[in-house]
Each structure stands twice: as C-alpha cells, then as structure tokens.
DOBAGU-678980 format. One record per residue (C-alpha): y, z, x; residue in three letters. Coordinates in Angstrom, 2 decimals. Example, Ala and Ser with C-alpha at 12.3 -4.5 7.8 and 13.67 -1.06 7.14 Angstrom:
<pts>
((-4.50,7.80,12.30),'ala')
((-1.06,7.14,13.67),'ser')
</pts>
This chain:
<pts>
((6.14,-103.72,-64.97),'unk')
((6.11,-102.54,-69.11),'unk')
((4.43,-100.06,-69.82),'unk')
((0.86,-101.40,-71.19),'unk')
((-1.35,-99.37,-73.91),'unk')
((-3.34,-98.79,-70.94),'unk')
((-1.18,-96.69,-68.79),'unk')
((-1.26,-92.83,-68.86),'unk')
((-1.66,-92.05,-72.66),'unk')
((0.26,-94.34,-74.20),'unk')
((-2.33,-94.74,-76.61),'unk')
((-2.28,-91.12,-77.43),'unk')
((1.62,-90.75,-77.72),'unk')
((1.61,-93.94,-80.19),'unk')
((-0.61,-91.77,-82.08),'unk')
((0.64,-88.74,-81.67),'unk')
((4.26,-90.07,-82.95),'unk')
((3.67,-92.83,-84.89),'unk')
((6.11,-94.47,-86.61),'unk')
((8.63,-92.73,-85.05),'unk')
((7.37,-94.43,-81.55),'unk')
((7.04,-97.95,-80.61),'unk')
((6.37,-100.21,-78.12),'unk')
((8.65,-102.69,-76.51),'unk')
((11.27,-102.76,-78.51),'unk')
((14.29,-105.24,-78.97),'unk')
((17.41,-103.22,-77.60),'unk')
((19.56,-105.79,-79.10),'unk')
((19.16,-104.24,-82.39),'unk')
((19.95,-101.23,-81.29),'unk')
((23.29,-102.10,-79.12),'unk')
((26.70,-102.72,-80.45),'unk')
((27.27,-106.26,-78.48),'unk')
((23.55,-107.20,-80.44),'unk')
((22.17,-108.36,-76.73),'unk')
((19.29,-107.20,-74.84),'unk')
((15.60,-107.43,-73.60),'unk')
((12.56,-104.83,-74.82),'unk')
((12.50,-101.11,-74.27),'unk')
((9.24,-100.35,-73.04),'unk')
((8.89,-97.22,-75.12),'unk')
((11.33,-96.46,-78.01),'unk')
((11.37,-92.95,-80.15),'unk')
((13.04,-91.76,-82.85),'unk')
((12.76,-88.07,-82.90),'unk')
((12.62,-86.40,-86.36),'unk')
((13.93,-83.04,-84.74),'unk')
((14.35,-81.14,-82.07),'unk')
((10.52,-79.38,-81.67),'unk')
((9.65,-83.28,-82.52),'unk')
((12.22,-84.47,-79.38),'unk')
((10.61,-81.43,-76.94),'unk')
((7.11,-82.63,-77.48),'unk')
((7.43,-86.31,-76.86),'unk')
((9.69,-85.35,-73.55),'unk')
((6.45,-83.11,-72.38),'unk')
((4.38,-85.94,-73.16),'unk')
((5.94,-88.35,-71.12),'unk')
((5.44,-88.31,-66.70),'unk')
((8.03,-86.73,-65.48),'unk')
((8.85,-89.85,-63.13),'unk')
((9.50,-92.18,-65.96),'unk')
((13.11,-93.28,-66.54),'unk')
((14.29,-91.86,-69.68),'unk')
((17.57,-93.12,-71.53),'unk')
((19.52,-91.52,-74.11),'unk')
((20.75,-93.34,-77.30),'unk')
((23.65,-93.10,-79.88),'unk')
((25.39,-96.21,-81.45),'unk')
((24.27,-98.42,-78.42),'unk')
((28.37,-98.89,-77.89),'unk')
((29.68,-98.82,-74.53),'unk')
((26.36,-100.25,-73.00),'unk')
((25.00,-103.44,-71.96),'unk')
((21.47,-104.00,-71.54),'unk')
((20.44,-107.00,-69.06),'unk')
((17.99,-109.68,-70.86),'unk')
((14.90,-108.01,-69.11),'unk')
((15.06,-105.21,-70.92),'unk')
((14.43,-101.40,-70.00),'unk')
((11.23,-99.75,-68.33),'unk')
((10.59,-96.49,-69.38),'unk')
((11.57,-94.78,-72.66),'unk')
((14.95,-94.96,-75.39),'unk')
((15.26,-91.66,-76.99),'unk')
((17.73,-92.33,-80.04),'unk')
((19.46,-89.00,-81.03),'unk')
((21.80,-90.39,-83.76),'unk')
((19.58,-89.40,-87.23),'unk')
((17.71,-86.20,-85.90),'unk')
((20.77,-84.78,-84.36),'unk')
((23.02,-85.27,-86.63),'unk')
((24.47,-81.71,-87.95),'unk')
((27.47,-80.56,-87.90),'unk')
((29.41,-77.08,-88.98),'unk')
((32.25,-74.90,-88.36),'unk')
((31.57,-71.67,-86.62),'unk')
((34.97,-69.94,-86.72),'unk')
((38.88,-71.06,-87.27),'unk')
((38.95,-73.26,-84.55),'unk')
((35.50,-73.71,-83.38),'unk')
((33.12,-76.75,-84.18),'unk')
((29.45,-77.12,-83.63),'unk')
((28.18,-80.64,-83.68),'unk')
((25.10,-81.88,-82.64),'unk')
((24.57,-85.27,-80.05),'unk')
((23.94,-88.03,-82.56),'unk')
((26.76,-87.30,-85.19),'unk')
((29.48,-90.10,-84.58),'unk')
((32.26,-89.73,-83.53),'unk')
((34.58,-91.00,-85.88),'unk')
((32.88,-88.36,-88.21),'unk')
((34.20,-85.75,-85.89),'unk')
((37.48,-86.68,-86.86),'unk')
((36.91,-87.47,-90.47),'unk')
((35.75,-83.55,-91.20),'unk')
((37.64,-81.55,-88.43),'unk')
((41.08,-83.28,-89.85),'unk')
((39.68,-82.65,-93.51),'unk')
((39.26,-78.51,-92.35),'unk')
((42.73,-78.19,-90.98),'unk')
((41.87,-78.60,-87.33),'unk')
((44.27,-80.27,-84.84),'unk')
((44.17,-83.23,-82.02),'unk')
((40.12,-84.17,-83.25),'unk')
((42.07,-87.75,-84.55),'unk')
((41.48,-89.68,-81.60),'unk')
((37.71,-89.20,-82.43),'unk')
((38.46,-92.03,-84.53),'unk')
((38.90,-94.22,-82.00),'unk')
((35.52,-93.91,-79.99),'unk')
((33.24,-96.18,-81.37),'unk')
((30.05,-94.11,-80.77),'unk')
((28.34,-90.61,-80.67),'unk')
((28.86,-87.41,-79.55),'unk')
((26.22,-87.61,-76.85),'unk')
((27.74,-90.82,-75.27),'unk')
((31.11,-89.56,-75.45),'unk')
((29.91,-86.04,-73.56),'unk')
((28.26,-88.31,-71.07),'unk')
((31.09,-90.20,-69.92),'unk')
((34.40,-88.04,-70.89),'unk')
((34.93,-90.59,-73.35),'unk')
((38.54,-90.97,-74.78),'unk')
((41.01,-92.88,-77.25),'unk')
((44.72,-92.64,-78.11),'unk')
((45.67,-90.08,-74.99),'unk')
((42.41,-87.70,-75.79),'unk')
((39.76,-87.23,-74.16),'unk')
((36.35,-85.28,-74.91),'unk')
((36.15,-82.84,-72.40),'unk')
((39.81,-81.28,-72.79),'unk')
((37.87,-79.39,-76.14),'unk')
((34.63,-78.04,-74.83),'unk')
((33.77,-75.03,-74.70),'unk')
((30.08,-75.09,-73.98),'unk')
((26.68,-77.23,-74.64),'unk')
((23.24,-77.32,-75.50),'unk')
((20.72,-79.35,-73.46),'unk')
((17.26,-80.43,-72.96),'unk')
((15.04,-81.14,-69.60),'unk')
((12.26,-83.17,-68.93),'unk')
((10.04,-80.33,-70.00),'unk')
((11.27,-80.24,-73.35),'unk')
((13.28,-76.98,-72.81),'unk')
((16.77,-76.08,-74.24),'unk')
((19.63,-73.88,-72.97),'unk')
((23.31,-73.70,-73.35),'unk')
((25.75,-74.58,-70.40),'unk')
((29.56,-73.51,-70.13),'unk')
((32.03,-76.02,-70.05),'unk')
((33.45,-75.08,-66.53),'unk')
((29.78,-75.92,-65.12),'unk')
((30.19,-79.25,-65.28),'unk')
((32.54,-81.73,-63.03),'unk')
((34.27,-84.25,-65.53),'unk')
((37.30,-86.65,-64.54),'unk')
((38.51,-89.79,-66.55),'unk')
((35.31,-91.43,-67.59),'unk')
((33.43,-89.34,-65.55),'unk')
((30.73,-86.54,-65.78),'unk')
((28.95,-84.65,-63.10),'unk')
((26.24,-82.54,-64.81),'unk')
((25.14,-78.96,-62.54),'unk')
((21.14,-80.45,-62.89),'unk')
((20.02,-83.99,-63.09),'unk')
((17.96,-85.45,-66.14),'unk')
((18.90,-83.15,-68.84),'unk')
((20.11,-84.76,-72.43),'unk')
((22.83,-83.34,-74.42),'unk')
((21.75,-81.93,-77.70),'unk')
((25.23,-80.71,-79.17),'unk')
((28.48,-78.99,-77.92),'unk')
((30.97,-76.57,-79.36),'unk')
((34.59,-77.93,-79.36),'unk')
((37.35,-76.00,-80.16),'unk')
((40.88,-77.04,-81.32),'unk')
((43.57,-75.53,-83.31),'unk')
((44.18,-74.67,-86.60),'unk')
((46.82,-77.46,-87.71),'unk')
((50.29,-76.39,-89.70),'unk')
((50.73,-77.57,-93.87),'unk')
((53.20,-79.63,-92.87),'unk')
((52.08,-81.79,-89.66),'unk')
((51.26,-85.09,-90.27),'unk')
((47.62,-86.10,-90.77),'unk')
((47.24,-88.45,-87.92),'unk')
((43.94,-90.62,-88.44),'unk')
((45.04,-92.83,-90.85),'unk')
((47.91,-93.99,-88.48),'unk')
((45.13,-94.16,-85.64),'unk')
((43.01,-96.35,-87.52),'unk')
((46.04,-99.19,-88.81),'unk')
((46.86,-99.34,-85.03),'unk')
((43.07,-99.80,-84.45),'unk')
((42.81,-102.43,-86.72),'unk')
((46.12,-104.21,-85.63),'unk')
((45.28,-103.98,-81.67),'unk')
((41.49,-103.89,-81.37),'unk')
((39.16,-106.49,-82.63),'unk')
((37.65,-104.55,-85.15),'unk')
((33.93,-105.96,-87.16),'unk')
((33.53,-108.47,-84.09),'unk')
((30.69,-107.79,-81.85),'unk')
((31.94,-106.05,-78.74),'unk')
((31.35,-102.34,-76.90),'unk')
((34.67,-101.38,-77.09),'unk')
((36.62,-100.73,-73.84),'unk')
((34.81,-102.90,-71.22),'unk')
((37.13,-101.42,-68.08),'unk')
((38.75,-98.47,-67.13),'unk')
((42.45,-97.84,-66.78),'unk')
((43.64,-98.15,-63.05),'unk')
((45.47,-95.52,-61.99),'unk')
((49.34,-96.44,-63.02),'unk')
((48.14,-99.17,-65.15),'unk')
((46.29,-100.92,-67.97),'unk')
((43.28,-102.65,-68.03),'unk')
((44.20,-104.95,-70.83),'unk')
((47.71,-105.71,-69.66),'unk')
((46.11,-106.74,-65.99),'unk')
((43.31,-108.95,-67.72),'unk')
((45.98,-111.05,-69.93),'unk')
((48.91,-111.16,-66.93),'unk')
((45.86,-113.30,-65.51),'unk')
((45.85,-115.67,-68.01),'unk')
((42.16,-114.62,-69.08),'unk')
((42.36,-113.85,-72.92),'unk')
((39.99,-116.70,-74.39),'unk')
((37.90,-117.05,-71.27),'unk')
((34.51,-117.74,-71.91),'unk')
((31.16,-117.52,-70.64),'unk')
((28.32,-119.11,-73.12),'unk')
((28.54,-117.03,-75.85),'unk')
((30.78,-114.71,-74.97),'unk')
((34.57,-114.60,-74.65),'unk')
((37.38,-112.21,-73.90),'unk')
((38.88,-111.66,-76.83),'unk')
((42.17,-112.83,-78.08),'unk')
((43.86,-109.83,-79.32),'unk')
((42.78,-106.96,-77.17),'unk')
((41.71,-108.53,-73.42),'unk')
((40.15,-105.37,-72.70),'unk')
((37.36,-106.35,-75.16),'unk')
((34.55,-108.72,-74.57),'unk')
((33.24,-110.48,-77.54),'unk')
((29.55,-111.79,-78.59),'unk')
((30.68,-114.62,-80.92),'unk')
((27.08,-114.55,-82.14),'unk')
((24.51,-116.34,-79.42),'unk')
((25.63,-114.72,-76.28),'unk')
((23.18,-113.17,-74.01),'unk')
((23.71,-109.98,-71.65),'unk')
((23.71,-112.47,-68.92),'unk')
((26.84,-114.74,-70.58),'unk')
((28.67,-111.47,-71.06),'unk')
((27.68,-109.83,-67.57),'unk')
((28.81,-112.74,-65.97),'unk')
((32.19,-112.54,-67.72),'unk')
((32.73,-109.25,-66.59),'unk')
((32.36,-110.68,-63.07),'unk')
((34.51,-113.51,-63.93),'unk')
((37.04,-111.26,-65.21),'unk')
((37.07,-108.56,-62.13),'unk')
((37.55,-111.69,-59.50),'unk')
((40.54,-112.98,-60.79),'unk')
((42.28,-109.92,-61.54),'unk')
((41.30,-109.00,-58.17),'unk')
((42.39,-112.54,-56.95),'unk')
((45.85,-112.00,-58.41),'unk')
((46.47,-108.79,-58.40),'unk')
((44.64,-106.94,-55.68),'unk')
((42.90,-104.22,-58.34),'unk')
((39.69,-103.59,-58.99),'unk')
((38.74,-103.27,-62.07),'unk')
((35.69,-101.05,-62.92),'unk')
((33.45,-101.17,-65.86),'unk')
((33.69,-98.74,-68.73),'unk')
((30.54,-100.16,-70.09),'unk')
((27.24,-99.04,-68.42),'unk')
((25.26,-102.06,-67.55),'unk')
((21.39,-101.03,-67.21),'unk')
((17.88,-102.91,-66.99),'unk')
((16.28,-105.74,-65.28),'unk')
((17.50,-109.56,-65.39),'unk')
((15.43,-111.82,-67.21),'unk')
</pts>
C-alpha cells in the first residue's frame, strides 16, 4: 500500500523538508539500468543534522533504503514502499587525515576514491576505478574490481540508526566475506569510513589509467547496465560460465546479455525490471542446466512486481 498524504504525518514531513522530499518517486531515474516503479517517499538530505531529523521523523517500522549511484540494484516495476534516502550530494567529502589514512564520506563515488588517493601518492585505491558506484554501496556489499576489494582497507566507520544517532564502529566489528557484509546491529546506514593504504614509491607505475583501457576494452562501458550482475563461483568466473552456455546476445524484451562482457545485462533502452529480472532467471537455468552451478546475483533485486 503507498504511503498516502494521509498516513502518519506525511503531510508534515513534506513540509518540514520540502523540496528536498517527495512523494512517489520514479526510481528509474535514479538507477543505473534506468528501470523501476515509484518510491513511496524519496529524500535528499542537505546534511547530516538535515539526514538525523528526517530519520526521527519517520516510524521506526517503515522500510528505509539507502541510495548512491542506483548501480548494482534492480528495482521491480512496482516500485518501493517506504522511504529512498540518497546520500550521494550531502555526503560527499572527502580528506586525508594522515600519510596513509583517508576519510571519505558515503556518497562520494567511487571512482573518485581512486582519482584523488592515486593523485596523493597512496597505493592499491586503483581498483576504485572499477566500481561503478559509491562508497556506501561498496561498504554494504564488500564491493570489489580488478583483485580488490573494499573491506581489505578499513579501518573503522561512521553510522547512523533509525533515531538519527551517529557513532563510529571498528572495522573488526563487522563480518564481511566476498560480496558480503554482516553489520554488529541491524538498520544502521553508513555515513563514511576511514581507509588506509600505503604511501606509494616515485617510481611505481600509476595504475588507473591501465585499469580504465581494460575497462573500456572488456566491459560495456556508456550502455545501460549495473555492472556485475553475478558473483564469481568459487574456482570460477561468472562471465566465462554465462558465454560457455552459448548465452551472450540472449534476450528478454528489452533487455539482453551483452555481447562483450556476459556478465553484464543490458537495457537497450525500453526494457522493464521485469524483462531484465526474467533474464537473470533465464540466465541462472541454463548455466545451471549445463553446468551444475548456481549462479547468484551480485545485483540486489528489491520491491514489489507490477
């Protein structure tokens, strides 16, 4: 059931945080793969006292989600109940504390990460570069590109609860595996993290330019897509599973797996989240079919069906 202008005080929190609020809004201009039904509540915070205030305005039983790029997610055609928080804008600072330390708050992205931390001498930040998001999505889910992954340089985080309260939390407090993070409490949002790398030598090579050619050359790169769709098997690749099937092209509606990298899905411009969860099915079967492997999603797939 959305959320109606009627129910709790909706009425006051439009007012309260208008224009930075509104009311069912189209996720599929918020998501990278340009699909999706309404939000029924969608905020922009302007800063962090702003973020803290709607979150004690809201009942504390309403579904909250946390937004970045809108890469690596896939909302169904119905659309979300409860509210979209979108971090990248208001938390979007980043600095160096020390040598090798960087603070960096949820909504910078990623491939900014990589851009400044390689420009201030820092090593192994370059496969930043290749997660096409946020800082926030890529704490959520260990994210990773070109053998790193986001975890390995965290040293601690800042979060906020449903009651609009921040602390910090040490790394080792958290349970993270590949594409996988078990936070200590449930319903808390990250607001920033301190990573720390190492202080790279003169003479080492400067690695993101290299990262982004083989990017460009593997990856389909400016189509719409959310990146990785599946995980790695253990022992194996994703990709090299979906085209020994035979399933680079495949399409459902709209959507297709894509030609040059058959780890990505592609919206070739009218597919729905329907067309492109159904590919996903499409695709697990017959590598499971053929292969006897499982393939799970990378993507999270959330919301109702139309």
């Amino acid at each position: 059931m959305r959320v109606s202008e009627q129910s709790f005080s909706i009425a006051d929190l439009v007012v309260n945080f208008t224009p930075r609020v509104r009311l069912n809004e189209s996720m599929a201009r918020h998501t990278s793969w340009h699909v999706g039904g309404a939000a029924d509540i969608y905020f922009e915070p302007r800063d962090r006292q702003d973020l803290s205030e709607f979150l004690q305005a809201l009942p504390k039983e309403m579904p909250l989600w946390w937004l970045g790029l809108g890469s690596n997610l896939l909302v169904r055609d119905g659309g979300l109940r409860g509210a979209v928080i979108i971090t990248h804008g208001a938390l979007n600072d980043m600095e160096r504390r020390t040598d090798i330390e960087v603070w960096c708050e949820a909504g910078v992205a990623c491939a900014r990460i990589a851009r400044q931390c390689t420009r201030w001498g820092l090593r192994s930040a370059g496969f930043f570069a290749g997660i096409p998001g946020t800082l926030g999505g890529a704490l959520a889910m260990n994210a990773g590109a070109f053998g790193g992954e986001t975890w390995k340089y965290v040293s601690q985080v800042e979060v906020i609860d449903r009651n609009g309260s921040v602390r910090v939390r040490q790394a080792n407090e958290y349970r993270v595996n590949y594409r996988h993070v078990q936070s200590p409490v449930a319903n808390e949002g990250f607001l920033a993290a301190v990573l720390k790398f190492e202080i790279r030598e003169p003479s080492e090579f400067i690695e993101i330019p290299d990262l982004l050619s083989r990017r460009r050359e593997t990856q389909p790169i400016g189509q719409w897509s959310c990146g990785s769709v599946f995980t790695n098997p253990p022992g194996d690749h994703a990709a090299r599973l979906i085209e020994a099937a035979g399933l680079k092209g495949l399409r459902v509606g709209g959507a297709s797996v894509s030609n040059k990298h058959a780890n990505f899905i592609i919206n070739e411009g009218a597919a729905t989240a329907s067309d492109l969860e159904q590919l996903i099915q499409k695709v697990q079967a017959n590598v499971e079919a053929r292969f006897n492997v499982h393939l799970n999603p990378e993507v999270r797939i959330v919301g109702e069906a139309a």
